[in-house]
C-alpha angles and dihedrals in degrees: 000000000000095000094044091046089057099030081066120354095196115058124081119265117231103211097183106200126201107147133122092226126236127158123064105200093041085053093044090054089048087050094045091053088045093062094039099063122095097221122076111268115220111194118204128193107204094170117347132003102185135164109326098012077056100065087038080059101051084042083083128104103282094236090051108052115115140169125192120240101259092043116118108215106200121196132171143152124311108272131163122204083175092084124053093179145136116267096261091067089036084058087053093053090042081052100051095047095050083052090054096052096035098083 
């Protein structure tokens, strides 16, 4: 998305999605460069859009999100199998996350 983005500033970027989903700090930096870039993102579910691919779907402009008839769009609550920790460092990540989507 970076090189399209400054290869031409200016069209719109196709991000096709079909994943199950899986890691939450991989899909955070793929958000995050989503809203970063100057062009449009549309965000496209062929197949499956679950967990994580979920939220990058819902990361699209929000005129130009679109699934195909047959597409499954899976959500559910907020759940991290990246860390294997103590409550103390699961309340960080809880933390850092409410800070994210707090702005």
């Amino acid at each position: 998305m970076v090189y399209l983005s400054i290869e031409d500033g200016i069209s719109d970027i196709f991000l096709f999605i079909n994943s199950p989903g899986r890691w939450l700090i991989s899909g955070m930096a793929i958000f995050d460069t989503m809203r970063t870039v100057t062009p449009d993102i549309y965000t496209i579910c062929l197949r499956i859009a679950a967990s994580m691919a979920s939220f990058i779907l819902l990361g699209g402009e929000p005129t130009k999100r679109i699934a195909f008839p047959h597409a499954r769009i899976m959500l559910h609550q907020p759940a991290s199998a990246y860390y294997r920790a103590r409550t103390p460092e699961f309340l960080l990540e809880v933390e850092e996350l409410h800070t994210k989507f707090a702005k």
